[in-house]
C-alpha positions in Angstrom: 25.9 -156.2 158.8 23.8 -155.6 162.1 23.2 -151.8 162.0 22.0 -150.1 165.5 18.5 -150.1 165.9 18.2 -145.9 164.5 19.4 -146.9 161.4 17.8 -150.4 161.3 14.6 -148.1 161.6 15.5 -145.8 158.6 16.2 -148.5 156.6 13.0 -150.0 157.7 11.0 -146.5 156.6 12.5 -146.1 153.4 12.5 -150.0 152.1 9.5 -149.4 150.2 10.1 -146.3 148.8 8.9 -146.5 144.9 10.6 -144.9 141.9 9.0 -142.4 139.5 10.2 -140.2 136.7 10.8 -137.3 138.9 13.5 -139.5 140.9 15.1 -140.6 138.0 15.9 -137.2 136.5 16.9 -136.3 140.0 19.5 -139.2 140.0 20.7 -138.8 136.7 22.0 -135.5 137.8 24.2 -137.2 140.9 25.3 -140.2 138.5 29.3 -140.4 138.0 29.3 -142.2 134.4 32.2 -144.5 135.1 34.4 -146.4 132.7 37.2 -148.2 134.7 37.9 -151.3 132.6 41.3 -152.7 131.6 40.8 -152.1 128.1 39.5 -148.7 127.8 41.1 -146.4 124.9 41.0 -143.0 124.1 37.8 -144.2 121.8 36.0 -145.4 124.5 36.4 -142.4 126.9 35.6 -140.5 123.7 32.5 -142.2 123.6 31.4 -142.2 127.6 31.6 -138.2 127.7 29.3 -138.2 124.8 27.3 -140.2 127.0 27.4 -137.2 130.2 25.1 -135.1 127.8 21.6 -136.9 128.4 17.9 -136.1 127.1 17.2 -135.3 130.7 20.1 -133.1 131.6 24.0 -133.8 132.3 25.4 -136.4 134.3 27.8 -135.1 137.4 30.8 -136.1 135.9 32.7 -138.9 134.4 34.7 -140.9 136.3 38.2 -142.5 133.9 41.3 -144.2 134.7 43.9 -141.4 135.5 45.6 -141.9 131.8 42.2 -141.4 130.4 41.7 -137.6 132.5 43.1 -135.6 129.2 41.5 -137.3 127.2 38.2 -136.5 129.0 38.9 -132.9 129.2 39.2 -132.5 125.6 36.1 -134.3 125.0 34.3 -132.3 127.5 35.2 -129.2 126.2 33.6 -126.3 128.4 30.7 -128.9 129.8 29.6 -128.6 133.0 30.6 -132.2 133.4 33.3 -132.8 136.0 35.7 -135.0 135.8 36.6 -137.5 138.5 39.8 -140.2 138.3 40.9 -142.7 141.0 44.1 -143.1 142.8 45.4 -146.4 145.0 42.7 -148.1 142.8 41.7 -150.9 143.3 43.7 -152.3 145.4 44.0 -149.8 148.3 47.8 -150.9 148.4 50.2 -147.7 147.6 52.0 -145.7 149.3 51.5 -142.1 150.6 53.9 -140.4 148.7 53.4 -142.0 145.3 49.3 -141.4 145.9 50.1 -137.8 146.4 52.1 -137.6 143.3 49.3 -139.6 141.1 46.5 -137.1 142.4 49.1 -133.7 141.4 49.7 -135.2 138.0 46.0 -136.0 137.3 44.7 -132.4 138.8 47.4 -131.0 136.4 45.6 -133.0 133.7 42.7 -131.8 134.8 40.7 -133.6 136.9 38.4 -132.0 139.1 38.0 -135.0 141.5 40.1 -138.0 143.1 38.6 -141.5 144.5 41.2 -142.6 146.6 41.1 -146.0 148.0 41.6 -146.3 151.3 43.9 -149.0 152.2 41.3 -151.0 153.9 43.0 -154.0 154.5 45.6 -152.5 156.7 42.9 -150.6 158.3 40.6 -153.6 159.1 43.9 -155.6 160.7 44.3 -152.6 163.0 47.2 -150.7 161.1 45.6 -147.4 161.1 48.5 -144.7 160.8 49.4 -145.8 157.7 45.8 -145.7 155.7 45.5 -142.4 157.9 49.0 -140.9 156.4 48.0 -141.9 152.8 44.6 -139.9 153.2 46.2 -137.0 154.7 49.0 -137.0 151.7 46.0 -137.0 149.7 44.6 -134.4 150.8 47.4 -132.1 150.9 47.8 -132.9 146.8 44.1 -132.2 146.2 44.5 -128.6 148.0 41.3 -126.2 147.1 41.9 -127.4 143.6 40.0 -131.3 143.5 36.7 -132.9 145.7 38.8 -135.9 147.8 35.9 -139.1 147.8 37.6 -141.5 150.0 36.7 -144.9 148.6 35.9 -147.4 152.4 35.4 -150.5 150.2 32.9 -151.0 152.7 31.5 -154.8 151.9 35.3 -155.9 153.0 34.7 -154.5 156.7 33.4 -157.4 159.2 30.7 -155.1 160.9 29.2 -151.5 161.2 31.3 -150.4 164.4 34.6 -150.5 162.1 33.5 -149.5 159.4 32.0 -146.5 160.8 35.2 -145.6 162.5 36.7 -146.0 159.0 34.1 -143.1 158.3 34.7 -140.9 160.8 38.8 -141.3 160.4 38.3 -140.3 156.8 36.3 -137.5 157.4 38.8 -136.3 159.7 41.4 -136.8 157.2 39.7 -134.3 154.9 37.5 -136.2 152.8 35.2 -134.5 150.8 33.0 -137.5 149.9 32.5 -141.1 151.6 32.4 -143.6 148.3 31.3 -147.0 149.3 33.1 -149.1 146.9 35.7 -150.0 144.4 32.6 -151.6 142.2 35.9 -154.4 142.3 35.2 -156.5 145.0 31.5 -157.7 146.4 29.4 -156.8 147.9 29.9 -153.3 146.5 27.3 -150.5 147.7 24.6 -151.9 150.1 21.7 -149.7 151.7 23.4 -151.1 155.4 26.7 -149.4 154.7 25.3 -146.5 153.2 23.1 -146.0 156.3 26.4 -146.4 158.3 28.2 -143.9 156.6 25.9 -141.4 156.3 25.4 -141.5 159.8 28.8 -140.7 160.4 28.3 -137.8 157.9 25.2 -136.5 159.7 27.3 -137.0 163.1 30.5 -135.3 162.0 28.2 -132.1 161.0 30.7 -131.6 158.2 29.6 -130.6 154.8 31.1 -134.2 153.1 28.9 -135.8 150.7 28.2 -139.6 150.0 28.9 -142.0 147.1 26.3 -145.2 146.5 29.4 -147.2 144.1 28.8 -150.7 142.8 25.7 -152.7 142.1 23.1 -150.4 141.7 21.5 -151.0 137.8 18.1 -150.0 138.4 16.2 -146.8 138.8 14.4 -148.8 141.8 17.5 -149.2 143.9 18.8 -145.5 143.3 15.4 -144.5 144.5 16.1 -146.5 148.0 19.9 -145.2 148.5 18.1 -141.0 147.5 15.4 -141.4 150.2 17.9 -143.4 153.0 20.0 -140.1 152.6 16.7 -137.8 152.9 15.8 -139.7 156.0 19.0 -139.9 158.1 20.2 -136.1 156.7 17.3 -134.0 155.3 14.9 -133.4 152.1 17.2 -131.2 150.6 20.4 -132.4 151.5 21.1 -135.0 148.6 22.1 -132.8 145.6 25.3 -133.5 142.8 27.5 -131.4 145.2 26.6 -133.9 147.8 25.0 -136.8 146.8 26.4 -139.5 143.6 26.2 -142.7 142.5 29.2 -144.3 140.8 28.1 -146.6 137.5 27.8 -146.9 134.4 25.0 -149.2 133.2 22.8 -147.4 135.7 22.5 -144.3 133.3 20.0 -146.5 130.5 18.0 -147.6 133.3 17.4 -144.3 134.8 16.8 -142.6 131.4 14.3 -145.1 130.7 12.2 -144.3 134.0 13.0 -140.6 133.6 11.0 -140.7 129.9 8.3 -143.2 130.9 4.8 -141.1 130.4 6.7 -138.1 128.3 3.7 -137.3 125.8 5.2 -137.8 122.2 7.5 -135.4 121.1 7.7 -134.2 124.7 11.5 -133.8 126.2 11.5 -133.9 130.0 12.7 -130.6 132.0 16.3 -131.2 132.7 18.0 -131.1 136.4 20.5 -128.4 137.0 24.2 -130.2 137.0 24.8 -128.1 140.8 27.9 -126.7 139.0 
C-alpha cells in the first residue's frame, strides 16, 4: 500500500522502535482477549475470562461470539473487564435491519461493545449507501449504551486513498473505534493501514479510538503499532478507552516481556484497566 509521504515518514520514525517491560504492561491493558472460533463452548469462554485477570493487570475486555456474551458476563462477574461481541462477522454481508437487531439482543445480554463489519466488499465496488445504512442502523442500536468499532477489513482495500475514505465514512457514521480487521482474511492488521486510519482519526478531530486486529503475536510488533499511534496522535493519546489490540495469543507473549527482569518473588505494578 503506498501511503503519502507524512505517513511514509512516521512509519519510517517509529520502525525501530524496541519493546521493553514497561510497553508490554502498557499493551496488556489495551489487549481485547479474543476467542472467535467455530468451536467455542460455554467451557471455553469460561476459560478465556479467567484469562482477562493477568499478573500484570486486566485485559480491556474479551471479545466472544455474540451467543457466547451471557456467558461472559457471568464469568466476569463485577470485573472491570468489558465485554465486546461482533455483528456482520466475518463476512461483512448482512443487512441493516437484522445487524441492528443482532447488536439490541447482544447489549441486552450484556455486551458493552459491538465490532461490526463493514460490508467492505460493496464498499470497495463503489456501493456505498448500503455499507453506510448498515453503520448508521448500527449505531442507532448501540445508543449511549455500547462502544461501535467499525471493523474496515483493511488488507481487502486496493490502496490507502479508499481505504481512508472508508475511515472517514465510518467515522461519520458514528464509529467509536476504527478496527482493522476480521483476523479472517490476510493480510489482517498492518502498520501501513494503521498509519492510514489513524490519520483519518487525527484528521476528523473526533474522540474515536483505533483497533490493531490480526497478526500481531509478539510484544515487538505491539510496541511498533503503540508508538505509530503516539507519533501521528500524541504521547498520551493511546490508552484502553482509545487504543486496543484484538488477539488472543498475543496475551503470553506480552506477559512474558512484561515479567522479564521481575526480581524473584517480585509482581510487576499493574496498569489501570481506564474503566
Amino acid at each position: 500500500m503506498k501511503l503519502p509521504a507524512d505517513l511514509q515518514l512516521a512509519l519510517d520514525h517509529v520502525a525501530a522502535t524496541p519493546s521493553d517491560a514497561d510497553t508490554a504492561r502498557r499493551a496488556v491493558g489495551m489487549l481485547d482477549l479474543t476467542n472467535l472460533n467455530d468451536g467455542d463452548t460455554d467451557v471455553v469462554v469460561e476459560a478465556l475470562c479467567a484469562r482477562a485477570h493477568t499478573p500484570v493487570g486486566p485485559v480491556a475486555a474479551v471479545c466472544v461470539w455474540p451467543r457466547f456474551v451471557a456467558t461472559a458476563r457471568r464469568a466476569l462477574g463485577d470485573s472491570p473487564v468489558r465485554i465486546a461481541t461482533v455483528v456482520n462477522f466475518p463476512t461483512g454481508e448482512g443487512d441493516a435491519a437484522g445487524v441492528a437487531a443482532e447488536t439490541r439482543a447482544a447489549i441486552a445480554d450484556g455486551a458493552h461493545e459491538i465490532d461490526v463489519v463493514l460490508p467492505y466488499r460493496a464498499y470497495i465496488d463503489g456501493a456505498r449507501s448500503k455499507p453506510i445504512a448498515l453503520l448508521k442502523a448500527c449505531r442507532e442500536a448501540c445508543g449511549d449504551s455500547a462502544l461501535m468499532k467499525v471493523i474496515l477489513e483493511s488488507g481487502q482495500f486496493p490502496d490507502a486513498d479508499l481505504l481512508g475514505w472508508a475511515s472517514r465514512d465510518a467515522i461519520a457514521a458514528g464509529a467509536d473505534f476504527l478496527k482493522t480487521s476480521t483476523g479472517k482474511t490476510q493480510p489482517a492488521a498492518t502498520l501501513d493501514a494503521a498509519a492510514v486510519m489513524l490519520g483519518a482519526i487525527h484528521e476528523s478531530g473526533k474522540p474515536v479510538g483505533f483497533k490493531a486486529a490480526g497478526g500481531i503475536r509478539d510484544a515487538a510488533g505491539a510496541a511498533v503499532f503503540l508508538a505509530l499511534a503516539d507519533h501521528l496522535l500524541g504521547d498520551g493519546w493511546a490508552t484502553p478507552q482509545s487504543f486496543r489490540f484484538g488477539a488472543s495469543s498475543l496475551l503470553d507473549a506480552l506477559l512474558a516481556a512484561a515479567t522479564a527482569g521481575a526480581g524473584a518473588g517480585e509482581t510487576p505494578a499493574a496498569p489501570s484497566s481506564g474503566y
